[in-house]
N, C-alpha and C positions, 0 to 999 in steps of 0.2 A: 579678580582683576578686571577692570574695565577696560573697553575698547580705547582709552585717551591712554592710558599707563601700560598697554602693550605695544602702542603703535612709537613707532622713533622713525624721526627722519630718514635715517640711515637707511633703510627700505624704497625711498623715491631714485631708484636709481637713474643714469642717464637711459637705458633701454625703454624701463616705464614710461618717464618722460616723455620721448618719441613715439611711444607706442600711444600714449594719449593726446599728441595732439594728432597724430595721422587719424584717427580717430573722429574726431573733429572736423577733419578737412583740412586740418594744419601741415603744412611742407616747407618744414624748417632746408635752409637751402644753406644756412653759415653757420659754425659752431652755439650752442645751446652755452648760453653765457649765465651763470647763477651772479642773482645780485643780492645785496645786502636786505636782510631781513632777521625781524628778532625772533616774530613767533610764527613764520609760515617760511614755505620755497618760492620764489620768485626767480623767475627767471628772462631772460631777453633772446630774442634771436632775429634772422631776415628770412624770408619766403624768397620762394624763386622769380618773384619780384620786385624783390629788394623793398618790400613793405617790412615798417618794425614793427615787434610784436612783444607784450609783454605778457608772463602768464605767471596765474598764483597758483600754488598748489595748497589749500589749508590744511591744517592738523583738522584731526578726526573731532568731532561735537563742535564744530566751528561755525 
């Protein structure tokens, strides 16, 4: 089994998510908005400065 045919989106959860951008430095401050994508997670949100932010998350061998 390869690493692209084990992995499923279904694993990026919201926690993940936050857990990778605090990580970063990121302080999502409004709800974690998922936006349309065919072949990765994208998503949008605001920091505690009402900055927007948008972040991808890619499938694995990307």
């Amino acid at each position: 089994m390869t690493q692209q045919s084990a992995f499923h989106f279904k694993t990026i959860t919201h926690d993940l998510i936050y857990d990778a951008l605090i990580e970063v430095g990121l302080y999502p401050d409004s709800g974690i908005i998922e936006l349309n994508s065919y072949e990765n997670r994208v998503y949008h949100f605001l920091n505690e400065q009402h900055k927007h932010y948008v972040v991808k998350f890619y499938r694995p061998t990307r």
